[in-house]
C-alpha positions in Angstrom: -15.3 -10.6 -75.9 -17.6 -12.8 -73.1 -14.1 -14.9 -72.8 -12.1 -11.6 -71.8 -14.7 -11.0 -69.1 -14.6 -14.5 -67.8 -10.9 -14.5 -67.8 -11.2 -10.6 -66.5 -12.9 -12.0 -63.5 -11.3 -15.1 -63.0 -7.9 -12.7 -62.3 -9.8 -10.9 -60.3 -11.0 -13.5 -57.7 -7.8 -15.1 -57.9 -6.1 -11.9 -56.6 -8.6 -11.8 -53.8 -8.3 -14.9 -52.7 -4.4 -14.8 -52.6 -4.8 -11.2 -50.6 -7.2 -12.8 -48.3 -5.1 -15.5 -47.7 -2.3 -13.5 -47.1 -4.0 -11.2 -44.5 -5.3 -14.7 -43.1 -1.4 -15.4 -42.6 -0.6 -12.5 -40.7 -0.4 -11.8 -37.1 0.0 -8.9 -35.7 1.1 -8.3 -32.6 2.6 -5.5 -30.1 6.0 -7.1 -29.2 7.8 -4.2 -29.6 5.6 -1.8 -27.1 5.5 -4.6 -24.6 8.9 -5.8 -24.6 10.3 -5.8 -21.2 6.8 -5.0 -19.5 5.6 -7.3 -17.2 2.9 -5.5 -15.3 0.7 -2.6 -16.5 -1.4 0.1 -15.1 -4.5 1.1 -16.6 -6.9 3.7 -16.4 -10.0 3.5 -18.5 -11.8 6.8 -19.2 -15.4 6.2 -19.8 -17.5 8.8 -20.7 -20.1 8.2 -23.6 -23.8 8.8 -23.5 -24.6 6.6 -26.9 -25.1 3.0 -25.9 -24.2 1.1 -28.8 -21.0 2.9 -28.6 -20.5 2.1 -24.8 -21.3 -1.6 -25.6 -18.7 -1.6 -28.2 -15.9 0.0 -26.0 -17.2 -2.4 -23.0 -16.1 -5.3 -25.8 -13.4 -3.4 -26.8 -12.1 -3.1 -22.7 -12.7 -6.8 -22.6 -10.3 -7.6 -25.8 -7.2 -5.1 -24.8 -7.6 -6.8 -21.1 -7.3 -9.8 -22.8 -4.3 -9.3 -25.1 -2.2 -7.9 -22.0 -2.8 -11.2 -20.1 -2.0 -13.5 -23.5 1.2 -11.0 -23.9 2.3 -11.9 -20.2 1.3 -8.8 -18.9 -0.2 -8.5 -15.6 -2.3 -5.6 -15.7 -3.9 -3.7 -12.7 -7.6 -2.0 -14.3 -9.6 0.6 -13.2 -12.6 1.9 -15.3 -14.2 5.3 -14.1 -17.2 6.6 -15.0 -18.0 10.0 -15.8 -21.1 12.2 -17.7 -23.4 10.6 -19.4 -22.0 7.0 -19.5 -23.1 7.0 -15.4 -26.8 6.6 -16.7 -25.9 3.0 -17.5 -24.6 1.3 -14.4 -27.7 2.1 -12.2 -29.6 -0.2 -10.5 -33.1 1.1 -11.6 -33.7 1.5 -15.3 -35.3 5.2 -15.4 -32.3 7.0 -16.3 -32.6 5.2 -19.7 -34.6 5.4 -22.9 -36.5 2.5 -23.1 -34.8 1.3 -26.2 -31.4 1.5 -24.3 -32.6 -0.9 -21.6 -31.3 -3.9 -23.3 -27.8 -2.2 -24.0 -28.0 -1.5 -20.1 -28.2 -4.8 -19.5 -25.4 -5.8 -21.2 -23.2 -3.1 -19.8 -24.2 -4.2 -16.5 -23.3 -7.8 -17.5 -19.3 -6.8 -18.2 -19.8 -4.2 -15.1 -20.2 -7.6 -13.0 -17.5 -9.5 -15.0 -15.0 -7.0 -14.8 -15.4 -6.7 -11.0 -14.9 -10.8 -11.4 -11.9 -10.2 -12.5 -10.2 -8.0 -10.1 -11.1 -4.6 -11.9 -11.6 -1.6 -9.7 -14.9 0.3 -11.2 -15.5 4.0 -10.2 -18.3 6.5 -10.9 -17.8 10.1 -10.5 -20.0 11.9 -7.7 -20.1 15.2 -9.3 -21.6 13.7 -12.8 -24.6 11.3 -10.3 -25.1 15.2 -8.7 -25.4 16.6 -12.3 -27.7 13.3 -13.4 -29.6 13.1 -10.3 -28.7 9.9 -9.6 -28.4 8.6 -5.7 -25.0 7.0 -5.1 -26.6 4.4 -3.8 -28.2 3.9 -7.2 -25.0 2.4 -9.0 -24.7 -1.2 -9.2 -22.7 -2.9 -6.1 -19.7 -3.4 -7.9 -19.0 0.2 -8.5 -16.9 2.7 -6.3 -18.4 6.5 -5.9 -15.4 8.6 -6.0 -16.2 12.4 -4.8 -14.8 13.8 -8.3 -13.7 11.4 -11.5 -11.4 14.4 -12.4 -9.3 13.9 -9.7 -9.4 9.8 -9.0 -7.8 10.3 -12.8 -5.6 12.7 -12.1 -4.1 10.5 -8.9 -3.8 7.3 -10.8 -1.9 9.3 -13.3 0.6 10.7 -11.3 0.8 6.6 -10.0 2.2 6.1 -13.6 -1.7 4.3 -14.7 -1.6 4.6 -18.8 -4.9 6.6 -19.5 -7.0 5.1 -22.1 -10.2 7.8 -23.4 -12.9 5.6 -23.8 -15.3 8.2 -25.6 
């Protein structure tokens, strides 16, 4: 019976590995969406108020940038900020918890590499009225638009693909 177990289990590694090895094998890719495109307009839509999430869809921005330029793709950005997600490109640290300060920090950090890279970066005037933050508050790399509303509606009706980051 022991022998049936060991044998049990041997099978059952052996199929992981060959399944992990498989997946190891394959590469996806996005071809078929892209084929023909050569330059793309994006919107990013950010609006979160959790920072671990905004840190992850900062990364997340980062890695679809990416895979347009690897694909060819020459991509015009713009990231707007909107609601709560404003809180965390501020020059002064007050408008976070303490425990967020160090997620601020690296928002800030892609803030300033994005704008390295060309990115337009725009906050929202009516969410700073609703947070009480100056406009002069927001980091120098970011534009204050009077109303995010409308900077996305205008970039949409300029044929920008709108991605919700929230």
């Amino acid at each position: 019976m022991r022998n049936g177990y060991i044998t049990l289990l041997t099978l059952i590694a052996l199929c992981c590995a060959s399944v992990a090895a498989v997946s190891a094998q394959t590469a996806y890719d996005n071809r078929e969406a892209l084929e023909g495109i050569k330059n793309a307009q994006v919107y990013f839509d950010v609006n979160l108020k959790d920072d671990d999430l905004l840190v992850l869809r900062m990364e997340l921005l980062d890695r679809t940038t990416r895979h347009l330029q690897e694909a060819d793709v020459d991509a015009t950005v713009i990231i707007g900020f909107r609601g709560a997600a404003s809180r965390f490109i501020t020059k002064d640290d007050h408008y976070v918890l303490d425990e967020q300060v160090a997620n601020k920090i690296k928002i800030q950090n892609w803030i300033k590499q994005f704008a390295k890279q060309g990115f337009r970066i725009e906050q929202c005037a009516l969410a700073a009225e609703i947070l009480d933050i100056p406009p002069d508050d927001f980091l120098p790399e970011v534009s204050v638009v009077g109303n995010g509303y409308v900077s996305l509606i205008g970039y949409q009706a300029q044929g920008y693909a709108v991605v919700p980051m929230d």
